[in-house]
Structure formats: C-alpha cells, structure tokens
C-alpha positions in Angstrom: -16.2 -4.4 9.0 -17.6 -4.9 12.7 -16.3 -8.5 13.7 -18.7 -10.3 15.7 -17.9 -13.0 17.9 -18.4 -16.8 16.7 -19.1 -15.6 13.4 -17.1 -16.4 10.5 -17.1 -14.4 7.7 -17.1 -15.9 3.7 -15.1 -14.7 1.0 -17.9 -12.7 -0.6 -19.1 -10.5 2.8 -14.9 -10.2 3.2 -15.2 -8.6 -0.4 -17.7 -6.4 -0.1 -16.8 -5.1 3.2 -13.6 -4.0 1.7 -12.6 -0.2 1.9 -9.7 2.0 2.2 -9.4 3.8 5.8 -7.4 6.7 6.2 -8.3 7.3 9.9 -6.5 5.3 12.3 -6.9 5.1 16.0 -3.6 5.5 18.4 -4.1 1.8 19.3 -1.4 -1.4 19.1 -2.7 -4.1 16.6 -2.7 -8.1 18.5 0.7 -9.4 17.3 -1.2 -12.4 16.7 -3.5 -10.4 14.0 -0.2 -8.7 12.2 1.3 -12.3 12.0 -1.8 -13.4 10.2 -1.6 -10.2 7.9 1.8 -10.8 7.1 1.5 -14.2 6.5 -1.6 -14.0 3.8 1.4 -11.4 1.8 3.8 -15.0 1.8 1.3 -16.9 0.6 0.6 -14.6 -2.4 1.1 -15.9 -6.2 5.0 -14.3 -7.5 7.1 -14.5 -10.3 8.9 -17.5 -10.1 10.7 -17.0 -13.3 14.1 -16.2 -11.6 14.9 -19.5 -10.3 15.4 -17.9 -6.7 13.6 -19.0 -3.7 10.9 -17.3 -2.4 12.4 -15.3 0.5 14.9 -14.1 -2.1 12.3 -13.1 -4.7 10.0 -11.2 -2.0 11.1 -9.5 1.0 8.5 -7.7 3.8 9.2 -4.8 5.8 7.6 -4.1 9.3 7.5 -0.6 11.0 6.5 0.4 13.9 5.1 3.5 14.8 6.8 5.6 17.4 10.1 3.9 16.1 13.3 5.7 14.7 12.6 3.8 11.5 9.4 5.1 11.4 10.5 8.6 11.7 12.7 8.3 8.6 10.8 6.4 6.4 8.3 9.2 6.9 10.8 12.0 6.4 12.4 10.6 3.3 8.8 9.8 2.0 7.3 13.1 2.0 10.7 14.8 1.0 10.1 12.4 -1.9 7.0 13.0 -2.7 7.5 17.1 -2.4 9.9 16.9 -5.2 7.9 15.1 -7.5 5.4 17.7 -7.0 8.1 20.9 -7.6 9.4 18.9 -11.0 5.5 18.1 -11.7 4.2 21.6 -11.0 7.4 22.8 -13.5 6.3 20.5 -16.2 2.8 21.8 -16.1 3.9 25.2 -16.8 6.3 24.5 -19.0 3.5 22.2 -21.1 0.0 23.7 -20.4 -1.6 21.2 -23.0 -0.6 18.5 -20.1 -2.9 20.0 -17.7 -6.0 18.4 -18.7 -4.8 14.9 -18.3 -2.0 15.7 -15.2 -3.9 17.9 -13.2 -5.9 16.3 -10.8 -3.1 14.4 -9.8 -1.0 17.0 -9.4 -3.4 18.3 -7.3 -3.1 15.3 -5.2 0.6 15.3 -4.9 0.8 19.1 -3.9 -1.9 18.1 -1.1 0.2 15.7 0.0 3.7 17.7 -0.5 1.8 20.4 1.8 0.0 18.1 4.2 1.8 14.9 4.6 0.2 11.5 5.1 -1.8 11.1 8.0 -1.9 7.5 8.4 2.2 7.4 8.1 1.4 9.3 11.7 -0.9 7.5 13.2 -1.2 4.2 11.6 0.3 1.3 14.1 2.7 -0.5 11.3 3.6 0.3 7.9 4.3 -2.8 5.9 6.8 -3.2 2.8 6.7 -5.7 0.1 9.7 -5.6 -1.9 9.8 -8.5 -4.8 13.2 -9.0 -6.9 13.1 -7.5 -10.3 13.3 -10.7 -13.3 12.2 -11.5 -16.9 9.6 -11.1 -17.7 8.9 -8.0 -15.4 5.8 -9.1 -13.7 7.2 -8.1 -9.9 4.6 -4.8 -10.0 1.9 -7.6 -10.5 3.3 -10.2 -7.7 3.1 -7.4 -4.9 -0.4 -6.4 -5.9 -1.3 -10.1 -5.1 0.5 -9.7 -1.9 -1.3 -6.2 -1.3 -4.4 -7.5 -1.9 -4.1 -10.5 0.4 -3.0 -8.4 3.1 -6.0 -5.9 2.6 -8.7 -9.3 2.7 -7.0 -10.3 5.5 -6.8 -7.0 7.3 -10.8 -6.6 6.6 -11.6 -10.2 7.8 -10.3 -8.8 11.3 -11.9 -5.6 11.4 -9.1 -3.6 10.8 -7.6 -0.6 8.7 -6.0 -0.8 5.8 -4.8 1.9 3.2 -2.4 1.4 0.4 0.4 3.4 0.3 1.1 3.5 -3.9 3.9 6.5 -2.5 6.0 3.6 -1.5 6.4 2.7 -5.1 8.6 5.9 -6.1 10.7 5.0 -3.3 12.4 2.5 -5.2 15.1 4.0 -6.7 15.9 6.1 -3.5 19.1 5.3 -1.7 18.3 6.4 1.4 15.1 4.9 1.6 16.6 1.4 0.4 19.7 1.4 2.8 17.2 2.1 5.9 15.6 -1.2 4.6 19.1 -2.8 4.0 18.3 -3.5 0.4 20.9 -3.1 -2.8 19.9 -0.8 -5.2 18.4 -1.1 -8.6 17.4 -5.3 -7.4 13.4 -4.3 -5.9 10.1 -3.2 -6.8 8.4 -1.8 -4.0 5.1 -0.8 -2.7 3.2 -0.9 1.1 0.7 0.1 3.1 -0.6 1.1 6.4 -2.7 -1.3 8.9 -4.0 0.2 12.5 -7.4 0.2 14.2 -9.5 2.0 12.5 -10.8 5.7 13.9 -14.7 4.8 12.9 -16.4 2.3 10.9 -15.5 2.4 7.3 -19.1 3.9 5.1 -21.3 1.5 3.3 -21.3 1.5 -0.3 -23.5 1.0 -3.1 -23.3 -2.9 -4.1 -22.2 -1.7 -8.2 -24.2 -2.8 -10.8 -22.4 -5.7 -13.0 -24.5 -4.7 -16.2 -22.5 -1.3 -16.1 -19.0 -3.4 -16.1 -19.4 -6.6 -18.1 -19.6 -7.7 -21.8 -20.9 -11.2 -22.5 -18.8 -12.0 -25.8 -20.6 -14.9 -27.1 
C-alpha cells in the first residue's frame, strides 16, 4: 500500500491492502518502523495456560541481512527444506496413490530445494516468533496472532511482508535452535520476512461474501 502523507489509514483499507510480497528492495527499513512491527507481535493474544510470563511464553528473533546469523539461518533452512523434498519425492514413488493429494506441494518444495528463497536474500530482517509449547497446545494458534499483527502493521507502513511457514519445520532442528539460543523440544516456531518492497504489491478483486458465508438462522 502507497502511504501518503497526513493520511491515516482505517482498519478496513489496512485489510484490504494486505498482500504477500516476495520482491524486496536492497534497502534498510526505519528502526523506528521495525520497533513498531515488533511491538504489534507482543501485543498479540497467547496462551496463557502455562502460568509463565509473557516473555517466557513468546520469544522474537531479529535478523539482519548481511549478518553471520543471517547466513546460517539461510543455510540450515534450505538444507532443511532440500531434505524434506528427497524423503517427499521418495514417498511419492514409493506410494503413487499419494500423488494426487501431495503433488503440488511437492512441487513447491522441489522449487524451493532447487531455487532457494529469494526474500531470505534480499529481505532487510527476518523475524522469529517462538511461543513455549503448554496444555492445551494452542502455541501454533498464538503465533499466527502474532504473524498477523506484524503483517497489518507492516502494511499500515507500506512495507513488505511474506510469511515464511519454512520456519515452522525448523523447530525440531538443533542447529537452527542453538543459533537462536533456544532448548530443544520447549518452541513452536514460525517467521517471516519484512523489507521495502521491489514494486507495488497488485490489486485484487474485493471477494464476493455470498461465495464464503452461510447465514444459519
């Protein structure tokens, strides 16, 4: 969304304006603007089940690109994500039936094994949410609220943002977790990238609610 100066934007225009950018320019974000990003991620609903305070339950990760941390979070993603695609591709040929269903996103994981991620190149941070694992399970749900915060808030000041659902299978890795200094087996995890965005995101078609709602009377 272009941001225009002296004009505040609701709710609803922040909405609609939303989109997922995956072409980022090589430009540093206003520490000021990543603050208020990061900030809209604390304020999101969590589980609070656990009896922990907050900064115990969720826990956010900033890097930088052009960082050593950067490097290795990138390396240890795609190495990640290639062998998911290897164990995939041998499941699919092993279980042709599975094709149908598995397919298309096995298509997108061998794109990605092959290709890498763009914006984990180019993208100026790459954010982390980690939120402690309780009863009932609900962490997956608390960092989609924090996600999602981040994203309105990204949008609100014209910037990029693309989720990075990748980040998700990195929760069990040991390397990945010791780079972020976290104990194994304790997080749920998920991210996502935030930069200046290479061109204007396209316009959409506003969806019809008729084709999504049922009135149960």
């Amino acid at each position: 969304m272009e941001i225009e100066d002296n004009h505040t934007y609701s709710l609803a225009e922040v909405i609609r304006s939303r989109r997922s950018v995956r072409s980022f320019a090589p430009e540093a974000l206003p520490a000021d603007d990543v603050k208020q990003i990061i900030q809209s991620a604390i304020l999101a609903p969590y589980g609070g089940a656990t009896g922990m305070p907050l900064n115990e339950i969720r826990k956010i990760f900033v890097l930088s690109q052009q960082t050593a941390s950067m490097g290795k979070a990138r390396e240890l993603l795609l190495a990640q994500i290639r062998n998911g695609a290897r164990k995939l591709n041998i499941l699919l040929a092993l279980m042709p039936f599975l094709n149908k269903k598995m397919k298309p996103f096995s298509n997108r994981l061998n794109g990605l094994a092959k290709d890498g991620i763009s914006g984990l190149n180019d993208a100026a941070y790459y954010i982390i949410v980690a939120e402690k694992k309780g009863f009932p399970p609900i962490e997956k749900q608390s960092i989609a609220h924090a996600l999602q915060n981040m994203w309105l808030t990204a949008t609100s000041l014209g910037l990029a943002f693309q989720l990075m659902t990748a980040t998700g299978i990195m929760s069990k890795n040991k390397k990945f977790l010791k780079l972020l200094g976290l104990p194994e087996g304790q997080y749920e995890l998920d991210g996502c990238l935030i930069g200046i965005p290479n061109e204007p995101p396209e316009q959409r078609a506003e969806p019809n609610m008729d084709d999504f709602v049922t009135w149960i009377k």
